[in-house]
C-alpha positions as CSV (number, residue, x, y, z in Angstrom):
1,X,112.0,120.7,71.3
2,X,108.7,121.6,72.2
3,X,105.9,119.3,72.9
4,X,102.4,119.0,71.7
5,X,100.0,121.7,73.6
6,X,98.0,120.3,76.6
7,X,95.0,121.1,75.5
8,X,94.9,119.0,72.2
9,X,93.7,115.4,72.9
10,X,96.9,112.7,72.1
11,X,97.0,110.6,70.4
12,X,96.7,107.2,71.6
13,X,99.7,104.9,72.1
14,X,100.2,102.8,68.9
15,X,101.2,98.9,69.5
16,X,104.7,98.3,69.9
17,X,105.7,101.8,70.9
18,X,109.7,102.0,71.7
19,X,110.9,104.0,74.3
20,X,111.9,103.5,78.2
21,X,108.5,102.0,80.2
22,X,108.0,102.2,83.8
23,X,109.3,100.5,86.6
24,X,108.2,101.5,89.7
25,X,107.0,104.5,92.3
26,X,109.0,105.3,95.2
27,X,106.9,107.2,97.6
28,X,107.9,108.6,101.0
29,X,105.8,110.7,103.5
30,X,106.7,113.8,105.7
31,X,105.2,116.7,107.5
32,X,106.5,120.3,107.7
33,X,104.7,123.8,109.7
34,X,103.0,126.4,107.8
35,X,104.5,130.0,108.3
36,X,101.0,130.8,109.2
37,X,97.7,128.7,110.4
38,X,95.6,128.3,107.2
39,X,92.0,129.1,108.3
40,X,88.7,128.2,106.0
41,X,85.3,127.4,106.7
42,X,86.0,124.0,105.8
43,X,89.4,123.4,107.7
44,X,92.4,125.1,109.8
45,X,95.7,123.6,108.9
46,X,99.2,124.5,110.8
47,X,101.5,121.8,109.6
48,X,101.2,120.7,105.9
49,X,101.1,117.1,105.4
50,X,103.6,115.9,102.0
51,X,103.9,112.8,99.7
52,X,106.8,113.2,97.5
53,X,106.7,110.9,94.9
54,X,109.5,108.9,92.4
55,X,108.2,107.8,89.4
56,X,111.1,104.8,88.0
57,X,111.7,104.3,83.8
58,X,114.2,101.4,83.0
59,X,116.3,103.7,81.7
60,X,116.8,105.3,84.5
61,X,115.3,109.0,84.0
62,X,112.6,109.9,87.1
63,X,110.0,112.0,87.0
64,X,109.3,113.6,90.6
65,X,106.6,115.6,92.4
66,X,105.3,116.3,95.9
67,X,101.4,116.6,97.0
68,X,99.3,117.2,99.7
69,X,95.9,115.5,100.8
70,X,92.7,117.6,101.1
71,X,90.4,115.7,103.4
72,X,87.8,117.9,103.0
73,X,87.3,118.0,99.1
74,X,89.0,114.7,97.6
75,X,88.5,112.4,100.5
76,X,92.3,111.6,101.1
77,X,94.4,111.4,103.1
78,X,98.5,111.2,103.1
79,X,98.2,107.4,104.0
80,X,95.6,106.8,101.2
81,X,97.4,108.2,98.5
82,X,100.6,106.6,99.5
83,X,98.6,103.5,99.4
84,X,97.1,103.9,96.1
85,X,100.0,104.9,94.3
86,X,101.9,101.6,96.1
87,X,99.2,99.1,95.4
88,X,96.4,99.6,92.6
89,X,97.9,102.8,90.4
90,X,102.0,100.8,90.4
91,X,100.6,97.7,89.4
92,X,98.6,99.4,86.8
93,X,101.5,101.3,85.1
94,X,104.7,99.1,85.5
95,X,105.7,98.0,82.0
96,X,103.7,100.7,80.6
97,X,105.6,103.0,77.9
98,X,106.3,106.9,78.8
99,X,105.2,108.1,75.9
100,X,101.7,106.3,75.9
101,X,100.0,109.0,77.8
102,X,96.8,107.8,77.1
103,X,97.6,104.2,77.8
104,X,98.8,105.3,81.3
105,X,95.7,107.5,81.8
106,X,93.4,105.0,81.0
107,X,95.0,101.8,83.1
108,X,95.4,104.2,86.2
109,X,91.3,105.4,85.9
110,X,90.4,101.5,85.7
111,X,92.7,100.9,88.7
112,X,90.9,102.2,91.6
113,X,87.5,104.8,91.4
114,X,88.3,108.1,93.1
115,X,91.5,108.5,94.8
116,X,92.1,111.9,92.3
117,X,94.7,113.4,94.7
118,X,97.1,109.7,94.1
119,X,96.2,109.6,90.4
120,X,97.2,113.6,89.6
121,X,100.8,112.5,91.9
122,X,101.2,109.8,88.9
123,X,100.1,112.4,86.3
124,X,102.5,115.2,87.3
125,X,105.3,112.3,87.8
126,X,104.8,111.3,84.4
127,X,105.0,114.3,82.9
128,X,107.8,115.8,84.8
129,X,109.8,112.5,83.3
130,X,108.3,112.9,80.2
131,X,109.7,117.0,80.1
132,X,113.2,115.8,81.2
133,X,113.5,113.1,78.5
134,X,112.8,116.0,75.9
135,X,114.9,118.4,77.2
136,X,112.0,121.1,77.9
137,X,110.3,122.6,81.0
138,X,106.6,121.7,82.0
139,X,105.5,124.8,80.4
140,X,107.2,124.5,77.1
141,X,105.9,120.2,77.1
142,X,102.0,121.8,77.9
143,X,102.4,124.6,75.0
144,X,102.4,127.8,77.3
145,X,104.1,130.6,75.5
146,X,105.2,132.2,79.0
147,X,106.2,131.0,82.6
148,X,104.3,133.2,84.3
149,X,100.4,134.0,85.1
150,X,98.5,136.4,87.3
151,X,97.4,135.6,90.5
152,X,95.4,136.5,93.6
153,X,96.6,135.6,97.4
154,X,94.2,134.5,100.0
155,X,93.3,135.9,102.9
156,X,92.4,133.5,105.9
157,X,89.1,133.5,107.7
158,X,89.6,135.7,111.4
159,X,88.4,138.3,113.3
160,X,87.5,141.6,110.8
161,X,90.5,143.3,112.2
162,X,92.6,140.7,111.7
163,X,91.3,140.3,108.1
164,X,91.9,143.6,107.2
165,X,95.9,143.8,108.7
166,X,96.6,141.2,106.5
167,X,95.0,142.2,103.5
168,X,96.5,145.6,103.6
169,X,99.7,143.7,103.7
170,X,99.3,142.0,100.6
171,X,98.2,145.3,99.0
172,X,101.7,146.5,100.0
173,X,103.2,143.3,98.9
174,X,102.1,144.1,95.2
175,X,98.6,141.7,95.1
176,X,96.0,143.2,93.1
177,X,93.4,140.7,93.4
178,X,92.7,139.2,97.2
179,X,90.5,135.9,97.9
180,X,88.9,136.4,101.5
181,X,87.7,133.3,102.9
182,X,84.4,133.2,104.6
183,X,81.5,131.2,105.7
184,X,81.8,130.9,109.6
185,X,78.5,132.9,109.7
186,X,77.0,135.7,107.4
187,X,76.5,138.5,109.7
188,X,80.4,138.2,110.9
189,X,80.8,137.5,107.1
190,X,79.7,141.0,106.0
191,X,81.8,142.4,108.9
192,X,84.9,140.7,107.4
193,X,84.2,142.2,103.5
194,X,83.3,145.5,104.7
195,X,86.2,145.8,107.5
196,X,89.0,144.7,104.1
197,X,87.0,146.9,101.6
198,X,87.3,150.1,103.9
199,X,91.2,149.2,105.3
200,X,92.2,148.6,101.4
201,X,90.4,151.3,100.0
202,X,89.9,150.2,96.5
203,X,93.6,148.7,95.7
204,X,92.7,145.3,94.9
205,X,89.8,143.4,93.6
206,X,87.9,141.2,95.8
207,X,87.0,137.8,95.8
208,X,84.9,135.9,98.2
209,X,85.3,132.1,99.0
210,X,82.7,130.8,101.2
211,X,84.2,126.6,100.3
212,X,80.4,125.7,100.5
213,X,79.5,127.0,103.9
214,X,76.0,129.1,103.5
215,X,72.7,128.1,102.1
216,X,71.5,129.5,98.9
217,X,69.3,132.0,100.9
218,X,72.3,133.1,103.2
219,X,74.4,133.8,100.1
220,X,72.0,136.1,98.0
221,X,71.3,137.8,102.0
222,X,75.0,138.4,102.2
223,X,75.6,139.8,98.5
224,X,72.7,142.0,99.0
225,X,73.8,143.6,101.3
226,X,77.2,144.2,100.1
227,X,75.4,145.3,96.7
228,X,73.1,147.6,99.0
229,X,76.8,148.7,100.4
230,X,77.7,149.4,97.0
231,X,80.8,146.9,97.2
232,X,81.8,145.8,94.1
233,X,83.0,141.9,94.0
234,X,85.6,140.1,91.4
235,X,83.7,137.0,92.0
236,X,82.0,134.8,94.7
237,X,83.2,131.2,94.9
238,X,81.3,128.0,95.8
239,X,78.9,129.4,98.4
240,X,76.8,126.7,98.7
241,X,77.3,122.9,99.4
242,X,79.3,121.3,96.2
243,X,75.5,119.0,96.1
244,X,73.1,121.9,95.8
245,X,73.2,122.4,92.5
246,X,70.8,123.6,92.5
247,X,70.8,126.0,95.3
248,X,74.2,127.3,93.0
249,X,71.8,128.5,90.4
250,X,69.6,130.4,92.9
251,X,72.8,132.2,93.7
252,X,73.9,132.8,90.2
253,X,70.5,134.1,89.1
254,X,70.3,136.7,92.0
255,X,73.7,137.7,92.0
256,X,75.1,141.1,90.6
257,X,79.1,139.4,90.3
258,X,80.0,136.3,88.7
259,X,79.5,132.7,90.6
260,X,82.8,130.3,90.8
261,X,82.2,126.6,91.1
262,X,85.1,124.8,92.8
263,X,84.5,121.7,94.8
264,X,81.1,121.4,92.8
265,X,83.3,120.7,89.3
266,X,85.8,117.8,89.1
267,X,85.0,116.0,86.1
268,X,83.6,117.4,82.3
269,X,80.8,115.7,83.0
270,X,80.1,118.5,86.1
271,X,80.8,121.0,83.8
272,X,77.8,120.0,82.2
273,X,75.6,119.3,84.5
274,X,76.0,123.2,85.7
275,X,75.6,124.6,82.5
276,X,72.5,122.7,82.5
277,X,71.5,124.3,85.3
278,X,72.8,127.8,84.2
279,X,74.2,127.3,87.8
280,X,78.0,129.1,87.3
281,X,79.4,131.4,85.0
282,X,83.6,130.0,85.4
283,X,84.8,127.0,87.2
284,X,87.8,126.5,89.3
285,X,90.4,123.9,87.6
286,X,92.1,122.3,90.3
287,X,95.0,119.4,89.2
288,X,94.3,117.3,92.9
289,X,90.5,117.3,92.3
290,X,90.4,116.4,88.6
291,X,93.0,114.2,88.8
292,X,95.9,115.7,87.2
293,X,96.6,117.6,83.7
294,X,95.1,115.3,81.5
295,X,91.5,115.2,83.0
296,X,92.0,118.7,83.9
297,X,92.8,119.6,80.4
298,X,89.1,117.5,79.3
299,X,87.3,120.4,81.6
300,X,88.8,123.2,80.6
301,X,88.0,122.3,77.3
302,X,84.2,121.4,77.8
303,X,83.9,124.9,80.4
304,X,85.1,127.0,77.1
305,X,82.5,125.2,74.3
306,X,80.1,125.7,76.9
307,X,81.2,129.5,77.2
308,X,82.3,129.4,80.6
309,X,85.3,131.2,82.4
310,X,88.3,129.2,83.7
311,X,90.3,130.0,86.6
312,X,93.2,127.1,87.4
313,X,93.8,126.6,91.5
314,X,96.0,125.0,93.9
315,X,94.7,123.4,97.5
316,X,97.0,123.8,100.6
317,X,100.2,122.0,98.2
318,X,103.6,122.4,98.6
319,X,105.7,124.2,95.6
320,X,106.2,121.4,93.2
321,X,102.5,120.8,92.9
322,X,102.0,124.4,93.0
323,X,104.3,125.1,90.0
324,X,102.9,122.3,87.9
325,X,99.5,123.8,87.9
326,X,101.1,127.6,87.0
327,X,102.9,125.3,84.0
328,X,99.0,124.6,83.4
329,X,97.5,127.8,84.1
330,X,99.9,129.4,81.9
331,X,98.9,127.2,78.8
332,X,95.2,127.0,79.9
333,X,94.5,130.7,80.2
334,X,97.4,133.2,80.0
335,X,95.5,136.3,81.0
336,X,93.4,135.1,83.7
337,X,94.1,135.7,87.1
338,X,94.2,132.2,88.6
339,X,94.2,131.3,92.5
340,X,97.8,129.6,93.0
341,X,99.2,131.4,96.0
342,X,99.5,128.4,98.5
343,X,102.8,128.4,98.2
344,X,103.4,131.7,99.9
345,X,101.9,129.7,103.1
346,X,104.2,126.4,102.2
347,X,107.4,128.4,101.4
348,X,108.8,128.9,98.1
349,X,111.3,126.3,96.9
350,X,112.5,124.9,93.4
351,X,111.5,127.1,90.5
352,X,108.4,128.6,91.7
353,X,108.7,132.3,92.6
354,X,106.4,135.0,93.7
355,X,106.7,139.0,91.7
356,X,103.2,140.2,92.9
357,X,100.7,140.0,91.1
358,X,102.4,137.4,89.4
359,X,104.1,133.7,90.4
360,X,106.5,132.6,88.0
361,X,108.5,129.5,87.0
362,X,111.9,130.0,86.7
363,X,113.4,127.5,85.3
C-alpha cells in the first residue's frame, strides 16, 4: 500500500479520527568514536554523540530513530533534545492520533520555539510508526519511486597533502562528486582546492563548503583566483555567516559557479527572504535544521516555485537519521546529487548502504 507523496500537503486530521494514538517516548542517550576525526571550520568531532528515540502507540506498534546534536548550527545539544522530547514535545503528543500528521505537527511547533534537532526525532519517529502500520518502507510512505540517490562524500579540512590522499581515495572508491571543507583561512584555502584538483585530475566534480567561515570579500578573493586558475567548481556552499544575507548576494553576483545556502535556510520563510535578495541559486534541505520531513517538505516546495535548486543533506548523524533523509531525497529530487555521506564516518548499519556514487536503502 503506498502512501500519499511527501510533498503534497495532508490533509488535516478530521474530528474523531480512529486509529491507535500515542502514548509515550522512550529516549536513551549514548556515545560511539568516529572511524575518523571529522574536521570543519565550524567544529572537529571524534566521538559522535546519539539519542535513540522510541516513539509508544497504544496498540503497541513503535516508531524508532536515532539523532545527533549539531551545536553549532541548531543550538542543541544531546541533553537538550532528550529534554525536549521528555518534557514539552511528550506532553504535546500523548493521546494524539498517528494518522493526524498535521495535528501532531502543529501541537509539537506550539510546544517549545526552536529545539528543531528534538522535533525532526518526533517527526522521523512518527513516520517510521506510521510506515510500519502500512506495511511500506519510508520511501514507498514519502512517494519516492526508487531507494537510491546520488551522492557526494566529504572531504575533511587538513593540511593540502592530506586533502588530497584522501580525496584520491574516494575517487578510487567510486565518488564522482567530492565536498572539500574549508574556511580555516583563504590563502591555505586555495592551497587545499588546488593540491585536490591537481592529485584528482579531473575525476570528480568539486564542491566547496566553507560552513560560513570567510567574509563576503574573502569568498569572491578565493573564487577568483580559482577562476583565474581555470578550476572549474560544482558549487560553493554557505561561505559567509548564515546572517549576512546579504554578504551571500555579493558572493552570488560575482561568482562564476552556483552559491548553496545551508545554515542560512531552515524555514520557507528563509527561502524567501534569499530569493528576495537574489542571494542563492539552491539551498541545502537538511531534516535536523528544518525540523523534520514535514517542514522540510514546505521548503523544498517554496525553493522550486521560486526556481531554486534543491540539494537534501545530513549533519554528523548516525545511519537511521541518515537513511530517513535518502527516503526524502529520493522523493524530493531523484536526480540530484544530494550531500548524505555521514554515514561512511558513523559506520553503516540497518538498511543504509554505500555503491559509490550512490547510498541506497535496502530494505
Amino acid at each position: 500500500m503506498a502512501g500519499a507523496p511527501l510533498l503534497e500537503a495532508p490533509a488535516a486530521s478530521p474530528t474523531g479520527m480512529t486509529g491507535p494514538r500515542v502514548t509515550g517516548l522512550e529516549v536513551a542517550r549514548r556515545s560511539e568514536p568516529l572511524e575518523a576525526p571529522f574536521v570543519t571550520a565550524l567544529r572537529e568531532v571524534r566521538e559522535l554523540e546519539v539519542v535513540e528515540v522510541r516513539l509508544l502507540l497504544d496498540d503497541g506498534t513503535a516508531g524508532h530513530v536515532a539523532v545527533s546534536p549539531t551545536p553549532q548550527v541548531t543550538g542543541e545539544t544531546a541533553a537538550s533534545i532528550e529534554a525536549a522530547l521528555l518534557g514539552p514535545l511528550a506532553r504535546a503528543v500523548i493521546g494524539l492520533p498517528l494518522e493526524g500528521l498535521e495535528d501532531l505537527r502543529r501541537a509539537a511547533g506550539s510546544a517549545i520555539v526552536g529545539n528543531s534537532s528534538a522535533k525532526c526525532a518526533l517527526d522521523l519517529a512518527v513516520h517510521d510508526a506510521l510506515a510500519t502500520r502500512r506495511g511500506v518502507a519510508l520511501p514507498v510512505l514519502l512517494g519516492a519511486s526508487g531507494r537510491a540517490v546520488r551522492t557526494d562524500v566529504t572531504v575533511s579540512l587538513g593540511e593540502p597533502e592530506a586533502m588530497a590522499s584522501d580525496a584520491l581515495r574516494r575517487c578510487d572508491q567510486g565518488f564522482e562528486v567530492l565536498k572539500l571543507k574549508v574556511g580555516s583561512d583563504p590563502a591555505e584555502d586555495l592551497s587545499r582546492v588546488r593540491a585536490v584538483a591537481a592529485a584528482t585530475e579531473g575525476r570528480a566534480a568539486l564542491r566547496l563548503d566553507a560552513n560560513q567561515a570567510w567574509t563576503w570579500r574573502q569568498a569572491q578573493s578565493v573564487l577568483g583566483a580559482l577562476e583565474r586558475d581555470g578550476l572549474a567548481l560544482d558549487l560553493v556552499e554557505q561561505p559567509v555567516h548564515a546572517s549576512d544575507l546579504r554578504g551571500l548576494a555579493k558572493v552570488r553576483a560575482a561568482s562564476p559557479w552556483p552559491v548553496l545556502a545551508d545554515e542560512a535556510v531552515r524555514t520557507a520563510a528563509d527561502v524567501l527572504r534569499l530569493v528576495e535578495l537574489e542571494a542563492a541559486d539552491a539551498v541545502n534541505v537538511k531534516l535536523a535544521k528544518c525540523g523534520g520531513l514535514r517542514p522540510a517538505a514546505d521548503v523544498v516546495a517554496v525553493a522550486r516555485a521560486a526556481g531554486l535548486g534543491v540539494v537534501v543533506g545530513c549533519m554528523l548523524e548516525p545511519p537511521a537519521a541518515v537513511a530517513s533523509a535518502v527516503a526524502f531525497a529520493a522523493a524530493a529530487a531523484p536526480g540530484t546529487v544530494h550531500d548524505l555521506d555521514a554515514s561512511l564516518l558513523t559506520g553503516e548499519g540497518g538498511a543504509l548502504c554505500y555503491r559509490p556514487p550512490f547510498v541506497e536503502l535496502l530494505a
